[in-house]
Each structure stands twice: as C-alpha cells, then as structure tokens.
N, C-alpha and C positions, 0 to 999 in steps of 0.2 A: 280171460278166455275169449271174450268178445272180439278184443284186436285182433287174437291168433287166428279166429275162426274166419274172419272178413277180410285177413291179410293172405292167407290162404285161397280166399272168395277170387283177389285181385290177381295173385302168380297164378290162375290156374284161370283165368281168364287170359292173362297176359299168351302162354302158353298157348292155347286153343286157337289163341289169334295169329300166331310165329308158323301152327301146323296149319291153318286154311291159307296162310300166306304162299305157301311154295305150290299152290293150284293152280294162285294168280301167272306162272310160270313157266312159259310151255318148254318142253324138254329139261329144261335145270333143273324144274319144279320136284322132279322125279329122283334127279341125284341128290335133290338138298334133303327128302323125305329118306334116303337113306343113312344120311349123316344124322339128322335130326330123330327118327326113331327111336335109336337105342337112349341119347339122350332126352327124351321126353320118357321115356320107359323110367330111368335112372331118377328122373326128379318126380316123375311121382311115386316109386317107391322111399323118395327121402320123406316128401310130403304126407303120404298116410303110411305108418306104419301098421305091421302085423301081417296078415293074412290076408283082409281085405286090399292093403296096400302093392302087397305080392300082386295078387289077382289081377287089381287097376293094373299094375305095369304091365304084366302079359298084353293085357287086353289093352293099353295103350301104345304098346307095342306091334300089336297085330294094325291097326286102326291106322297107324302114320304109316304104314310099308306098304298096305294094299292103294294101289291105285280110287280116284273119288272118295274115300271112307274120311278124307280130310274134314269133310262138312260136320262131323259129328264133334261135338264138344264133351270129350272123355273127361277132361279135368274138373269141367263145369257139374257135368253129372256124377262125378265121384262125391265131387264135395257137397251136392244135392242129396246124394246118397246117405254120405257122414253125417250130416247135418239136421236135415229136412226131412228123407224117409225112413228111416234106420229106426227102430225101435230101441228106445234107451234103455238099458237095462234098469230096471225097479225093483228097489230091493222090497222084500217080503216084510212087512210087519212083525216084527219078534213078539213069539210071548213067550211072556211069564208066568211060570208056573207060581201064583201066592199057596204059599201054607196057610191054614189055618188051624188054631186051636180050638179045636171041638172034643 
C-alpha cells in the first residue's frame, strides 16, 4: 500500500508539472490546456476512484481550461486529500453480548 500510495504521490506531481508547463507558453500554452484538460480529467478519474475521483476530474477539468488556474496543483491536493486529510473510516468496536448463568 506504501508504494501505491507514493507512486500515486510521483504521477500526480509528474502531472501538475505537464499542466503549469503550457503557462510557460504564450499563445500554444492555451491550445495545449485544451488538449491536455480532458486528458488530465481522464487520469485522475483512473487514479482515484469512486466519487471523490469523479469530483477531482470535474474539478481538474475546470482548473486546466480556465486561463492562470494552471498554478494550482489539483493532483497534489487530491492525493493530500486521499491521504493526509480525509478521515479514515474507524470501525466501531463490536460487542458482545455474554450470557450468563444466573
């Protein structure tokens, strides 16, 4: 789980780095943000699945299309997200009920 989670850490740094790149780019930078959206949408929904994964691609979809929003690292904070703030779920304590002979 260690690997997955810190191999995850690296494509999702790798990525953030690909989408602040096409800023460095005056006029292309703009066309490349539209080829590159939908695909950065698509691999973070490969990357985190469920709902929360849906969601990141919306919103890493919004993020690569609008003009300057390049500077934000969506990947990085998704997996901050995953990781680091995200409440894990804890499971309850079972009990048991003992019988007794009384």
């Amino acid at each position: 789980m260690e690997d997955s989670k810190f191999k995850l850490l690296r494509e999702g740094i790798v990525y953030d780095a690909i989408g602040m790149l096409s800023m460095s780019i005056p006029f292309v930078g703009a066309i490349l943000d539209i080829l590159w959206a939908p695909y950065a949408a698509m691999k973070m929904r490969d990357m985190y699945k469920g709902k929360e994964g849906k969601i990141a691609s919306v919103i890493v979809f919004i993020e690569e299309i609008l003009p300057v929003t390049d500077l934000i690292p969506t990947f990085t904070i998704m997996w901050l997200y995953t990781f680091v703030w995200k409440p894990q779920n804890q499971k309850k304590p079972q009990t048991i009920k003992a019988e007794t002979d009384d």
